[in-house]
N, C-alpha and C positions, 0 to 999 in steps of 0.2 A: 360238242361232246366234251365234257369238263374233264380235267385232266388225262384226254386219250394221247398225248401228244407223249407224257410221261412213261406210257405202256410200252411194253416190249412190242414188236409189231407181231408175234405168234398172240399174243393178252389181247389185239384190238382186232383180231376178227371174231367174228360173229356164225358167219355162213360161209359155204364152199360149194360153189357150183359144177356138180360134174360134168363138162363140156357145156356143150351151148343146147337148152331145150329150146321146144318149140316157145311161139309167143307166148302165150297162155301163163306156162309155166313160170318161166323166165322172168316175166310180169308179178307173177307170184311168188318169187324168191325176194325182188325189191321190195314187195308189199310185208315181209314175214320180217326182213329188217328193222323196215322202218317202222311196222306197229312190236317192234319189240319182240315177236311171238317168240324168240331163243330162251328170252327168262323164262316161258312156263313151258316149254318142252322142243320136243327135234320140230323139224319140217313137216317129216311125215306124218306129224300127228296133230299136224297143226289146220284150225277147221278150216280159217281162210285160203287155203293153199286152191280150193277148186272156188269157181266163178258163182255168182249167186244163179240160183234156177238150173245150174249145170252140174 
């Protein structure tokens, strides 16, 4: 991550996990990081957050 080292550490979060979800979820918050999903919107509105066929 190119200059996150420079960032205030409030500037380099991204996401906030309230407590600890089940699997599932919890799975789905690492996944909403790492495909970026923050730039086009919250979590909850993000498609990937439920399992494909689920």
């Amino acid at each position: 991550a190119e200059g996150l080292a420079s960032r205030a550490p409030a500037a380099r979060e991204v996401a906030r996990m309230p407590g600890l979800p089940e699997p599932r979820a919890f799975l789905a918050w690492f996944r909403f990081v790492r495909e970026k999903g923050y730039e086009r919107g919250a979590f909850a509105d993000w498609p990937g957050k439920k399992p494909a066929g689920g």
